[in-house]
LOKE-478414 format. One line per field, with one value per residue: x, y, z of N, C-alpha, C in turn. Coordinates in steps of 0.02 Angstrom, whole numbers, always signed. Layout:
% LOKE-478414
n.px <- (X / ...)
n.py <- (Y / ...)
n.pz <- (Z / ...)
ca.px <- (X / ...)
ca.py <- (Y / ...)
ca.pz <- (Z / ...)
c.px <- (X / ...)
c.py <- (Y / ...)
c.pz <- (Z / ...)
This chain:
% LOKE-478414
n.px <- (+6354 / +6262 / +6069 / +5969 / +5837 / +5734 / +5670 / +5527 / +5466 / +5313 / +5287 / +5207 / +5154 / +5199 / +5323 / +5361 / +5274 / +5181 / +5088 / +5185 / +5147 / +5084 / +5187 / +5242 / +5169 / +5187 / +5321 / +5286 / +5203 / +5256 / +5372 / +5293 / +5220 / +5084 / +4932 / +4878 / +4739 / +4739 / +4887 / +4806 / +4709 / +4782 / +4869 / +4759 / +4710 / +4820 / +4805 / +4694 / +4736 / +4828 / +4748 / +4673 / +4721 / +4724 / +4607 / +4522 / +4443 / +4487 / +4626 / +4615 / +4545 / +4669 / +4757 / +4700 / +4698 / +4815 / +4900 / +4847 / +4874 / +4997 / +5022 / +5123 / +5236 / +5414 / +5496 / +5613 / +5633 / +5543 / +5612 / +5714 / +5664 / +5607 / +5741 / +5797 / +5713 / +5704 / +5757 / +5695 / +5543 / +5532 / +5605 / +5590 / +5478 / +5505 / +5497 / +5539 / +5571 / +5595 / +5707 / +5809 / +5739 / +5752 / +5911 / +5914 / +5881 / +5973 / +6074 / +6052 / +6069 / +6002 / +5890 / +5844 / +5672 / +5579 / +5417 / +5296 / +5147 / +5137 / +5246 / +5421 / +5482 / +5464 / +5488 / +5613 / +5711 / +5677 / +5691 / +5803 / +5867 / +5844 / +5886 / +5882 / +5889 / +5825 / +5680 / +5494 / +5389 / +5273 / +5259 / +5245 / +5217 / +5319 / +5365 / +5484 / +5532 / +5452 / +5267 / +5156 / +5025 / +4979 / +4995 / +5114 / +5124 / +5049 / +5091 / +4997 / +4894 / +4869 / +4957 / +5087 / +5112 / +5131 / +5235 / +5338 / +5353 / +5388 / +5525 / +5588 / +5581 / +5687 / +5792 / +5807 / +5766 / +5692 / +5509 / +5452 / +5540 / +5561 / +5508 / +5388 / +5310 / +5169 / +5046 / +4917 / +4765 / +4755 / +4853 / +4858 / +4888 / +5004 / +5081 / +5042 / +5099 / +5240 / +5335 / +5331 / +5240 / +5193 / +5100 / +5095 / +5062 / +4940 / +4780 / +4591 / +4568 / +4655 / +4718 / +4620 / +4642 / +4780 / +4761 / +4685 / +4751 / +4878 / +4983 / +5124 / +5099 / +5147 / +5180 / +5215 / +5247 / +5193 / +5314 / +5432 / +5417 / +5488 / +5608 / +5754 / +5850 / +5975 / +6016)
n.py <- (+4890 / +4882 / +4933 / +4992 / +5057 / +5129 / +5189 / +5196 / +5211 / +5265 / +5249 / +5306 / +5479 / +5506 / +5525 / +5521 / +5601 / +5557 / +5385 / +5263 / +5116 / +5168 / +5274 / +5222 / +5189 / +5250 / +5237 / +5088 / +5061 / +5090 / +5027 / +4903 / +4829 / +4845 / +4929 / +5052 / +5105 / +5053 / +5122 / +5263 / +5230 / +5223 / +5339 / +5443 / +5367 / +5402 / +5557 / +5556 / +5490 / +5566 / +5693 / +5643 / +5537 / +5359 / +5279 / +5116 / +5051 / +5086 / +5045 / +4893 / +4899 / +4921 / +4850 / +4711 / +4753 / +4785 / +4676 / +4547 / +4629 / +4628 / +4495 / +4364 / +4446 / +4486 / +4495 / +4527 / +4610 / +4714 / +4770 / +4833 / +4932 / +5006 / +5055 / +5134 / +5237 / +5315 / +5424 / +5520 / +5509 / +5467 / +5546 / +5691 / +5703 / +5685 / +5734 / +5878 / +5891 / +5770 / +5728 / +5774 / +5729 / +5597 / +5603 / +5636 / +5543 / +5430 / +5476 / +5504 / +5378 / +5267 / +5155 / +5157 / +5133 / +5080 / +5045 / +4999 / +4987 / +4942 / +4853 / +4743 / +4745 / +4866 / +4973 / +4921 / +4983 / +5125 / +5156 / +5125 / +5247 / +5353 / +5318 / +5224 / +5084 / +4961 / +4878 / +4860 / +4764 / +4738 / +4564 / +4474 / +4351 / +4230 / +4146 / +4044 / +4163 / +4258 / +4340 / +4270 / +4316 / +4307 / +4342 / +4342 / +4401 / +4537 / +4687 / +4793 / +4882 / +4789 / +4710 / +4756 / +4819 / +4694 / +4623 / +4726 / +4713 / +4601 / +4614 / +4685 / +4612 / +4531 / +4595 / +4665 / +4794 / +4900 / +4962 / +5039 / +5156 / +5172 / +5254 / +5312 / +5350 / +5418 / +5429 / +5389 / +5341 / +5212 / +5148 / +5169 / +5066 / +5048 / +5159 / +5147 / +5050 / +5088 / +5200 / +5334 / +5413 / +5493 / +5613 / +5644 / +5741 / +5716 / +5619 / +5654 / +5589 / +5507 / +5643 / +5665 / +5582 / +5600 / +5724 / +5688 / +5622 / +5687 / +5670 / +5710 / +5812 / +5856 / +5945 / +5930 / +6031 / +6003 / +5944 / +6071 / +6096 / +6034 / +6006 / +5889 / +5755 / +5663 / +5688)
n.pz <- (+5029 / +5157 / +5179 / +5322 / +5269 / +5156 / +5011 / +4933 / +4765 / +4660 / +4492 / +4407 / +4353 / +4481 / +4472 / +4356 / +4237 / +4149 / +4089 / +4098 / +4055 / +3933 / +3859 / +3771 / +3646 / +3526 / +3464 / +3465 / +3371 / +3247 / +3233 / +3206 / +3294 / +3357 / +3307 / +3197 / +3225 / +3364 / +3410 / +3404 / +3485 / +3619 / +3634 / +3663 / +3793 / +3873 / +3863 / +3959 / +4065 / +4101 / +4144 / +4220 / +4305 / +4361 / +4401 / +4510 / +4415 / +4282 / +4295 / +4296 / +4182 / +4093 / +4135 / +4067 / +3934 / +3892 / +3943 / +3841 / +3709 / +3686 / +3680 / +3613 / +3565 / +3560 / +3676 / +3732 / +3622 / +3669 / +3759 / +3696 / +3599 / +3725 / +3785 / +3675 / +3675 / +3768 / +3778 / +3711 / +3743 / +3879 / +3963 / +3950 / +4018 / +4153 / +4316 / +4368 / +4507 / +4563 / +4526 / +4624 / +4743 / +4759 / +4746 / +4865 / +4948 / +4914 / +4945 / +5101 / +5121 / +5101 / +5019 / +4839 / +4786 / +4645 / +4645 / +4529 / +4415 / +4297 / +4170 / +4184 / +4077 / +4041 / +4149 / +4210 / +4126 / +4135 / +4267 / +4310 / +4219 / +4326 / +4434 / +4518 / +4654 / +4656 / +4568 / +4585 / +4490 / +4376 / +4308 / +4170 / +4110 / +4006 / +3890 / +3784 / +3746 / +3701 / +3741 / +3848 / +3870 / +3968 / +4148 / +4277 / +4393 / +4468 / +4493 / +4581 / +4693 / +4840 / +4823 / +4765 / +4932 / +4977 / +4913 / +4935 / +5089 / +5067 / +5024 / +5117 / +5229 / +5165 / +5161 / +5265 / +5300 / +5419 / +5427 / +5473 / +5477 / +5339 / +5180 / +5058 / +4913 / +4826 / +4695 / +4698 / +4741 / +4760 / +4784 / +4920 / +5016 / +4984 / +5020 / +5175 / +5188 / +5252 / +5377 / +5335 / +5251 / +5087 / +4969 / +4815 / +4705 / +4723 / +4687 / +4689 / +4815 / +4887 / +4921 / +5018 / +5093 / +5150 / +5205 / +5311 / +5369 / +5414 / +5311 / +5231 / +5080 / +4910 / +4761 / +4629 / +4464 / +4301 / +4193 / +4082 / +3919 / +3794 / +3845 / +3846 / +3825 / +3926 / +4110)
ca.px <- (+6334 / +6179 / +6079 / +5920 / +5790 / +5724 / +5630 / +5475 / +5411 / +5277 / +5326 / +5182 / +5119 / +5243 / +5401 / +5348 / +5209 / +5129 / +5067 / +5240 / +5115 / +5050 / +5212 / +5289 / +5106 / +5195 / +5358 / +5286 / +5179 / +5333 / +5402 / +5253 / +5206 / +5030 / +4902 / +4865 / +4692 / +4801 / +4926 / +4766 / +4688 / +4838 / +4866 / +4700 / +4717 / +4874 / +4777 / +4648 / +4780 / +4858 / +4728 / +4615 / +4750 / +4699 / +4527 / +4544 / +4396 / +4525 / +4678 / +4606 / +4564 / +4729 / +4807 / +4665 / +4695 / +4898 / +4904 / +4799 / +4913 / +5071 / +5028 / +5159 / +5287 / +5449 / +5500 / +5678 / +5618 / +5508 / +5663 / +5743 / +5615 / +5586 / +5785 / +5796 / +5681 / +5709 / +5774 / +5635 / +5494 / +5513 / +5656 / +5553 / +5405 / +5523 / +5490 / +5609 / +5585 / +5604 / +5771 / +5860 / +5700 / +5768 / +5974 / +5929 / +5880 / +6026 / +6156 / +6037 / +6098 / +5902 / +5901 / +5793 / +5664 / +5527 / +5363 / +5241 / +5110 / +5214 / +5279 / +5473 / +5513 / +5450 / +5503 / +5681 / +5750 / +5650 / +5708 / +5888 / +5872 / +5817 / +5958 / +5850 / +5925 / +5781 / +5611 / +5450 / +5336 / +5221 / +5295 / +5215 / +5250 / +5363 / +5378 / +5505 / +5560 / +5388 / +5226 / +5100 / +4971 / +4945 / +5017 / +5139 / +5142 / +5031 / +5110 / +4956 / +4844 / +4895 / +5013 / +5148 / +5128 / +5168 / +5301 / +5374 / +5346 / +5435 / +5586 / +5609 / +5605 / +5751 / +5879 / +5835 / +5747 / +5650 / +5484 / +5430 / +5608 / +5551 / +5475 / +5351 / +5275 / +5128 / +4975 / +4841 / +4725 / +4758 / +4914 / +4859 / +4920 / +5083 / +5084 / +5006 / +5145 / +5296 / +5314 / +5340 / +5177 / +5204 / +5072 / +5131 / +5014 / +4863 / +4709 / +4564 / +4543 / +4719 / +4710 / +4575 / +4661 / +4829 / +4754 / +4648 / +4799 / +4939 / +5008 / +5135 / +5083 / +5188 / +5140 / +5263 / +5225 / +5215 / +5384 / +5444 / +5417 / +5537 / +5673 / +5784 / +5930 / +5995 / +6037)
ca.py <- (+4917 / +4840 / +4978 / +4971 / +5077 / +5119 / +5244 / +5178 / +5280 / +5280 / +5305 / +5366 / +5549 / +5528 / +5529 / +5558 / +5627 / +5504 / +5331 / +5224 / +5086 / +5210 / +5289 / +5197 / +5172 / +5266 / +5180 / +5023 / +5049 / +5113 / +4942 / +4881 / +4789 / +4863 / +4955 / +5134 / +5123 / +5061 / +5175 / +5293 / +5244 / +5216 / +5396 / +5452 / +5364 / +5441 / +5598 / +5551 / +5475 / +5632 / +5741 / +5628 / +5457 / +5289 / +5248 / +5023 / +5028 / +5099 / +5014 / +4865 / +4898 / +4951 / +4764 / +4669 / +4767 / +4781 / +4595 / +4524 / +4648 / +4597 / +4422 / +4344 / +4489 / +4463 / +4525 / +4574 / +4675 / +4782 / +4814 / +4863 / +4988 / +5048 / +5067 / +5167 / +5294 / +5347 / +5506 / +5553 / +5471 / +5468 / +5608 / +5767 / +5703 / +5687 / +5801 / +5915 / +5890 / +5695 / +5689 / +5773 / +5696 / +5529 / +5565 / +5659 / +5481 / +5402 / +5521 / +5470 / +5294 / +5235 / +5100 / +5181 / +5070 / +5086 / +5022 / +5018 / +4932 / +4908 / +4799 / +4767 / +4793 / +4967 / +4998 / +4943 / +5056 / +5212 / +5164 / +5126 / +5329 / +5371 / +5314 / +5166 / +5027 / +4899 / +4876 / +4808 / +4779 / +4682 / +4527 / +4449 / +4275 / +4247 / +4062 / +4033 / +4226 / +4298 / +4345 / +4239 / +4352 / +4306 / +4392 / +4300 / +4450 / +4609 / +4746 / +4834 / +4879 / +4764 / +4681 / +4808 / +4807 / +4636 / +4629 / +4761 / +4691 / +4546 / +4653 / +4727 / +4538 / +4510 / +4650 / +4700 / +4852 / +4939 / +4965 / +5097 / +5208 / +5173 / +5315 / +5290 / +5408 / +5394 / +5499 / +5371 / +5300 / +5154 / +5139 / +5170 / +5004 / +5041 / +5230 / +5147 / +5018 / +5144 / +5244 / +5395 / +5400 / +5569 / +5603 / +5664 / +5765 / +5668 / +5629 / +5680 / +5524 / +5519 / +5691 / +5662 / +5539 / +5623 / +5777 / +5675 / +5573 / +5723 / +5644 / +5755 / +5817 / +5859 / +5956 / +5943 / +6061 / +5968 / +5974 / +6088 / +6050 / +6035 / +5986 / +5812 / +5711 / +5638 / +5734)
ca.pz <- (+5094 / +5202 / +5227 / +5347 / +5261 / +5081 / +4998 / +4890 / +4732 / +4631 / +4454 / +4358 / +4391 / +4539 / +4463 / +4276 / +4223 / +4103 / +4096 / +4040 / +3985 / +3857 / +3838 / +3726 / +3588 / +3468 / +3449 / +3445 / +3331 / +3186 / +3249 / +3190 / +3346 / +3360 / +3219 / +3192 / +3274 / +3442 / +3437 / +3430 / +3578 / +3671 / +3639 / +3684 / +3847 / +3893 / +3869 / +4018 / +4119 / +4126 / +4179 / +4299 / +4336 / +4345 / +4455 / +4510 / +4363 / +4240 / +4302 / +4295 / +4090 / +4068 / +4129 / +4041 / +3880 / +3864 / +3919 / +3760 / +3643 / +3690 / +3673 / +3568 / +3564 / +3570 / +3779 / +3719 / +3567 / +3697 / +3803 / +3656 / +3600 / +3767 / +3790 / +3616 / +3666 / +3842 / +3788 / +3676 / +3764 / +3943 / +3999 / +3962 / +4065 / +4230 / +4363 / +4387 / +4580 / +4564 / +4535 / +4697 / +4798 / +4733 / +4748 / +4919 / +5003 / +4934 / +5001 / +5158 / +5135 / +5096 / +4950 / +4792 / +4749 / +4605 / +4621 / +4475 / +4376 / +4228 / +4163 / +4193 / +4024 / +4031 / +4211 / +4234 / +4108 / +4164 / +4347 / +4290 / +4191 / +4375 / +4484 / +4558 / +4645 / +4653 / +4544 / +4592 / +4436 / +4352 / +4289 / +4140 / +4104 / +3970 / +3867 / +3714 / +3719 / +3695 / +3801 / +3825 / +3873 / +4044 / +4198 / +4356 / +4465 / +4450 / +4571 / +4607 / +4767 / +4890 / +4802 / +4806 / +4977 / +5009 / +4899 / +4987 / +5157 / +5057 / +5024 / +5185 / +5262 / +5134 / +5142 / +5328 / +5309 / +5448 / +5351 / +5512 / +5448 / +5255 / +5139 / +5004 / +4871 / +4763 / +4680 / +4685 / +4811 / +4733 / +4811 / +4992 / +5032 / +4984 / +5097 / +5213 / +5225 / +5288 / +5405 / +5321 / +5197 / +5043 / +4941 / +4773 / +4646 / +4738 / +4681 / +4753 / +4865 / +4917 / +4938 / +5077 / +5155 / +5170 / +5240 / +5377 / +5429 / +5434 / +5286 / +5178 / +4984 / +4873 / +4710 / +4567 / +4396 / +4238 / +4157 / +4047 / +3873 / +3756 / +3862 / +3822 / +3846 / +3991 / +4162)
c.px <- (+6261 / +6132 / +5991 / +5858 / +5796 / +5671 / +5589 / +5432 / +5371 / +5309 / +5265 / +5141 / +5172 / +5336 / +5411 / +5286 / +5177 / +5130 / +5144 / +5201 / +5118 / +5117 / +5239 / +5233 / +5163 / +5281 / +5354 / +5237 / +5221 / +5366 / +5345 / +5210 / +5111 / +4985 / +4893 / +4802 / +4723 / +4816 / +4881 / +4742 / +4733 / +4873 / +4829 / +4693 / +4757 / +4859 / +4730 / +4692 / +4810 / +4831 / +4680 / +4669 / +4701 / +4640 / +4565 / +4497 / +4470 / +4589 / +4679 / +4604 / +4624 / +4766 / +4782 / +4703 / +4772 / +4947 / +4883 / +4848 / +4966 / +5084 / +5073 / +5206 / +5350 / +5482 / +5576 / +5681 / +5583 / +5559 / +5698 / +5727 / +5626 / +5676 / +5807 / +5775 / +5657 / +5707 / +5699 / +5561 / +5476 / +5579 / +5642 / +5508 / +5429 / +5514 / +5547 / +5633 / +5597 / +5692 / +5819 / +5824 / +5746 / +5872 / +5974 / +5920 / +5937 / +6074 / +6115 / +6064 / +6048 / +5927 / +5819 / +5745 / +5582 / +5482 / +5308 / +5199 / +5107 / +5229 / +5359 / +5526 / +5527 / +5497 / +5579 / +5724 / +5747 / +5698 / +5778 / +5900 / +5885 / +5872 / +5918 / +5882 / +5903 / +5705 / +5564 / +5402 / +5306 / +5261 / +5233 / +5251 / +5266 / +5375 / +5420 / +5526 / +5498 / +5316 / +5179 / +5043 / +4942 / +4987 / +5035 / +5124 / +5111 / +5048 / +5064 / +4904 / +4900 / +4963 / +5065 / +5157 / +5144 / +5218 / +5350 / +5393 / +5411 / +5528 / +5619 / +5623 / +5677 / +5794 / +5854 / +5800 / +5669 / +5592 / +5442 / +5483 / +5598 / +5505 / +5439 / +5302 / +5218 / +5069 / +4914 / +4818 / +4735 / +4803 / +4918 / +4887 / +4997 / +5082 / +5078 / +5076 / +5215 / +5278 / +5324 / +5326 / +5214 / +5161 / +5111 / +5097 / +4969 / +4812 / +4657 / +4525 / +4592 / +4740 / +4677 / +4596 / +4722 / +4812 / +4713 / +4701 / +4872 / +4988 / +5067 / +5124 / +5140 / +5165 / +5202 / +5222 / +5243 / +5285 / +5383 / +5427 / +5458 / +5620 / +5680 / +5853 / +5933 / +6041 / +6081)
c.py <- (+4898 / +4913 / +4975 / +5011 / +5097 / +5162 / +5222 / +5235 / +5242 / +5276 / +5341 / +5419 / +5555 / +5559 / +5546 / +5565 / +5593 / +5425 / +5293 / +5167 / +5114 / +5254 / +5285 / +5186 / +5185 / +5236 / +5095 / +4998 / +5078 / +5047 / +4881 / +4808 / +4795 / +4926 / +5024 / +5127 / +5096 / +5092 / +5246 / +5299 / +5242 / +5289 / +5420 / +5429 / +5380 / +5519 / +5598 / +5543 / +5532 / +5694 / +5710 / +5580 / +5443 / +5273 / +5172 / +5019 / +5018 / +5076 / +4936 / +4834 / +4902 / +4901 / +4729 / +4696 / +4740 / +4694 / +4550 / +4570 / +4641 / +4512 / +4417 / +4393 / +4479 / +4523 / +4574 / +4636 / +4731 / +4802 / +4861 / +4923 / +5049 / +5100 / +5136 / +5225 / +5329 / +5417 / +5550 / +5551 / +5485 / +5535 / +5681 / +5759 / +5682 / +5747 / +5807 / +5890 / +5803 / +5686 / +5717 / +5743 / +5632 / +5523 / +5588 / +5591 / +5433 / +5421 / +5500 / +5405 / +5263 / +5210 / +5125 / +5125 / +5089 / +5028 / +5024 / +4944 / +4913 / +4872 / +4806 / +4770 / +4868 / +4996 / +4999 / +4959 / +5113 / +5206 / +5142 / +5207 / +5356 / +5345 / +5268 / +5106 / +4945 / +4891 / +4827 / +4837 / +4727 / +4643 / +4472 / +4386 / +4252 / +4165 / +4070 / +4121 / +4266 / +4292 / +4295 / +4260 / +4359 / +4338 / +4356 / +4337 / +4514 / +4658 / +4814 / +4831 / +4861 / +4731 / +4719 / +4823 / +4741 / +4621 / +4687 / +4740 / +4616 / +4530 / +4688 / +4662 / +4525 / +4534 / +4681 / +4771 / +4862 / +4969 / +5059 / +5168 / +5191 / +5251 / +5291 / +5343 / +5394 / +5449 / +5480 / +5341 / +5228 / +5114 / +5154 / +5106 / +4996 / +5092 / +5187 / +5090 / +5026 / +5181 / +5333 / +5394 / +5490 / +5556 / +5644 / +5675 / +5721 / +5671 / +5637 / +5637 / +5528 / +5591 / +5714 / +5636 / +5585 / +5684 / +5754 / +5642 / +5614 / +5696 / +5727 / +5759 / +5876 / +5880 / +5977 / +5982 / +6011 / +6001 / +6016 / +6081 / +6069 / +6008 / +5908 / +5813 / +5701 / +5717 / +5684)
c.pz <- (+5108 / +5227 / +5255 / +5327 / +5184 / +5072 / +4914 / +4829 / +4678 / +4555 / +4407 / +4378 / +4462 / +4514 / +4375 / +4265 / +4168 / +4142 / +4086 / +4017 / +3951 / +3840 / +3768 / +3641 / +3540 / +3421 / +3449 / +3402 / +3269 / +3190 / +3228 / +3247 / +3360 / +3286 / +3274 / +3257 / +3358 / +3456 / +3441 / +3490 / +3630 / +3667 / +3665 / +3776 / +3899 / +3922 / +3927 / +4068 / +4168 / +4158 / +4231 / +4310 / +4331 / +4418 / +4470 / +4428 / +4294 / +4237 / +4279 / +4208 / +4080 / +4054 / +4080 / +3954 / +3846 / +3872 / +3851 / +3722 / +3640 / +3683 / +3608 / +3538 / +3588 / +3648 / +3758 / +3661 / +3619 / +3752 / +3741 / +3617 / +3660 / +3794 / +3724 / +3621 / +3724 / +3845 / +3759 / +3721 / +3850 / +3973 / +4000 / +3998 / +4131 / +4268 / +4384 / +4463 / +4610 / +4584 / +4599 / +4770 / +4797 / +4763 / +4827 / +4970 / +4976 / +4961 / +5063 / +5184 / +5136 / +5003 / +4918 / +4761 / +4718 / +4607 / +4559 / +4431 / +4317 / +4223 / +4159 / +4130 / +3999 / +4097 / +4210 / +4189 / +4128 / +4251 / +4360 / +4282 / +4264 / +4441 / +4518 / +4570 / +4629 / +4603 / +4579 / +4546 / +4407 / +4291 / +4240 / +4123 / +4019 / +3936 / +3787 / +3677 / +3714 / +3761 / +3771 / +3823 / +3943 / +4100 / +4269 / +4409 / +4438 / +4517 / +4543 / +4670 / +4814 / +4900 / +4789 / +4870 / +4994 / +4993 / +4922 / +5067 / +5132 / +5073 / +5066 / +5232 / +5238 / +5153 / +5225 / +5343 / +5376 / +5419 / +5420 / +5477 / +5378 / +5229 / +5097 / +4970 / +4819 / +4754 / +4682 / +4739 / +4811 / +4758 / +4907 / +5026 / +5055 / +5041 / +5146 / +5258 / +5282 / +5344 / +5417 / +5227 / +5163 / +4987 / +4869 / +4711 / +4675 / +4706 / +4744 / +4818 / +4896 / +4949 / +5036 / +5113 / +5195 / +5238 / +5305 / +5414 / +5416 / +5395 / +5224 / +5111 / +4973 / +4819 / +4657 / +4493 / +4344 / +4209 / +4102 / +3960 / +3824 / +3764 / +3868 / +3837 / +3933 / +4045 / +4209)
């Protein structure tokens, strides 16, 4: 079914409450993919993420860094990881209020589609878990099965908006009748692209904006903790 509009999310702090770069540190360092002092700081930064998000300063470290440590990793071993440990890893840190936001625009007949600055090893499992029909994510470039270190496609800033604008050329979509959710300023680009902007746990830049341009917020509670398995 063709259908003329689409509903854009966010996924980290919007739709789960951590980083999914940094999700995964600690299973891939048991896989022996990265060292202790790594899977330290990649803990540690998880920890900031979570109570201020990502600044452009800090986003910007985040690509530079996880590019260079993935160099020469095998691409299908980190699906395989990231597939392994969905339940543990990423399914207690969903917001509760994600998932009928998410199936309420497909019973709309609006095509689910995950943006993030992820990579799509990380992403299109989480946004598979998530009932998503499309991903847009950062596409690292890939030679002989492994990374090389360098980066084809970073979907951040602006660049999630154009590739969106891309995707709405493709499949037909009305981008005025589109939706789009996010928590960072960072992402004004993307809001900015729809015409039906939602701010979602904002920071306090996005925050400002929303509230000067009649924008809706959205304030999800950190999940539960303790709770697992699939819903």
């Amino acid at each position: 079914m063709t259908r003329s509009s689409a509903a854009f999310f966010d996924l980290d702090k919007t739709l789960i409450s951590r980083s999914s770069t940094l999700a995964f540190t600690r299973p891939f360092y048991r896989d022996g993919l990265i060292s202790r002092s790594a899977m330290i700081r990649g803990s540690f930064a998880q920890v900031v993420f979570k109570r201020v998000g990502a600044d452009h300063e800090r986003m910007e470290r985040i690509r530079t860094e996880a590019s260079q440590l993935c160099r020469g990793w095998q691409a299908e071993r980190v699906r395989e990881i990231v597939r392994a440990n969905l339940d543990e890893i990423i399914v207690p840190h969903v917001y509760a209020e994600a998932r009928p936001l998410v199936s309420g625009h497909r019973s709309a007949g609006r095509d689910v589609i995950v943006v993030s600055a992820s990579g799509h090893e990380v992403v299109d499992p989480i946004a598979a878990l998530l009932g998503a029909d499309t991903v847009i994510a950062t596409q690292m470039v890939i030679a002989d099965g492994r990374y090389t270190g360098d980066v084809a496609f970073y979907a951040y800033g602006e660049a999630k908006a154009a590739r969106m604008r891309e995707l709405a050329a493709e499949r037909g979509y009305r981008l005025t009748g589109c939706y789009a959710y996010s928590d960072s300023i960072t992402d004004l680009p993307m809001l900015e692209a729809v015409g039906h902007p939602v701010a979602v746990n904002p920071d306090r830049a996005l925050r400002r904006v929303a509230a000067g341009r009649g924008w809706p917020v959205l304030s999800f509670p950190e999940p539960a903790r303790g709770r697992s398995g699939r819903r």
